[in-house]
N, C-alpha and C positions, 0 to 999 in steps of 0.2 A: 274582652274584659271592659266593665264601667266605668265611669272614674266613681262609682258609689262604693267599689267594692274595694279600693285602695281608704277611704276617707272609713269604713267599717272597720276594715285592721287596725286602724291607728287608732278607734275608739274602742274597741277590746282590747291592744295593749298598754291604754292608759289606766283603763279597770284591771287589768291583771296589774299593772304595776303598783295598785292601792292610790292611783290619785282621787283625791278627793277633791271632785269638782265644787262643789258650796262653798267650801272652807276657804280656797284656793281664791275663786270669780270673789269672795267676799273681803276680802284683804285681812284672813284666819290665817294664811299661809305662814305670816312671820313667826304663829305662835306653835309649830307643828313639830312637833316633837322636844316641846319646851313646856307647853302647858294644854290645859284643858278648858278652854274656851264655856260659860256660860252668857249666853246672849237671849235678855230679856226682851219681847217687843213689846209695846205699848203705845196707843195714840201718846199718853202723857204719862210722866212719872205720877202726879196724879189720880190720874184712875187706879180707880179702886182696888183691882182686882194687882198691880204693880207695887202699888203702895203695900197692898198685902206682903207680895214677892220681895218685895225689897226689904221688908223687917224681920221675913224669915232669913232672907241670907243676912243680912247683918248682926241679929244675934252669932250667929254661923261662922263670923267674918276669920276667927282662929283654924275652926278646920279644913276651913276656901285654900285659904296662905298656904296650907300645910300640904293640900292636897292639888297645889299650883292650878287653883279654879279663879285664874279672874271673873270678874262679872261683866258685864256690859251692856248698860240700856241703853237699846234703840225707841227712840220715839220722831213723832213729826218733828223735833226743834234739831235732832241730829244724833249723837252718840257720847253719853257718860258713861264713869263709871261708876260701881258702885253707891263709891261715896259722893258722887256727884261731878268729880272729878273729869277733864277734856281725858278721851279718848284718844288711841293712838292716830294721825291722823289719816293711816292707811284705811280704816274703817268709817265707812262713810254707813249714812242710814239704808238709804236708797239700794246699794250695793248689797248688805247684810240680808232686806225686806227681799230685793231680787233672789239671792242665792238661795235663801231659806223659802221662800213662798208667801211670807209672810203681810198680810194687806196694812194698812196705812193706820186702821182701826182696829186691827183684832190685838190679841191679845196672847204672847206665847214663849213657853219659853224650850230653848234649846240647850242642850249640853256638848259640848264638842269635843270629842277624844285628841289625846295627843298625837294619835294617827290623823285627824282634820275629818274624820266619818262623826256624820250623828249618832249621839249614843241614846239620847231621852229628848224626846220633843213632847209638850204638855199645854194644850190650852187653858188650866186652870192652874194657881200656884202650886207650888210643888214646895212639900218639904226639904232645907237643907238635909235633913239627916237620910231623907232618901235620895238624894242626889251624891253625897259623900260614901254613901252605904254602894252605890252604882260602881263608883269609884275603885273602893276602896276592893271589890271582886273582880275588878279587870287585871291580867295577867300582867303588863306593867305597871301598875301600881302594888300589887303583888311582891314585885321584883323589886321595887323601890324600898320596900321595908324588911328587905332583908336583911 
């Protein structure tokens, strides 16, 4: 036996056991099974295409709360929230761009289940009502309005 074939089992029963590596390597862990993580990238809040993202969620910001959707922009200067607000300090930019793939300059955003798996990832802004609508059909969320 290899030592490749002991280091294989251990990474199929991390995937059987639903870890979610991005979420996890990103410092999303603290929010897993608490919340549903949206993480916008952006070179700058700025650009265009963020600035877009960020007016949609912020009109939105009533049904985010409701539906424990923090936001969170990532850009080159580091990690806000929403409202512009410091980030938790577990969430670094670097860390978030590594986990997710995301480059230095593009442009994207992701939605993160309260299981820490991607649920919608979109390089162009994305409606809140289609992001809340995502939500709002997942089986615990579901369970949560019963």
């Amino acid at each position: 036996m290899t030592r490749i074939a002991p280091l294989a089992w251990l990474g199929a029963a991390l995937v059987a056991a639903g870890v979610a590596a991005p979420a996890a390597a990103a410092g999303l862990d603290a929010f897993r099974g608490k919340s549903r993580p949206v993480v916008v990238f952006a070179p700058s809040r700025e650009a265009p295409a963020v600035a877009d993202q960020l007016k949609r969620l912020a009109g939105a910001r009533e049904a985010l709360t409701e539906r424990e959707m923090p936001v969170f922009v990532v850009t080159t200067r580091g990690v806000t929230t929403l409202s512009g607000g410091r980030a938790p300090a577990t969430l670094t930019a670097a860390g978030l761009r590594q986990a997710y793939g995301v480059k230095d300059d593009a442009f994207a955003i992701v939605l993160v289940g309260k299981d820490g798996g991607e649920k919608l990832r979109s390089a162009e802004p994305v409606d809140a009502a289609k992001l809340t609508g995502l939500v709002d059909e997942m089986p615990m969320r579901k369970q949560e309005t019963r």
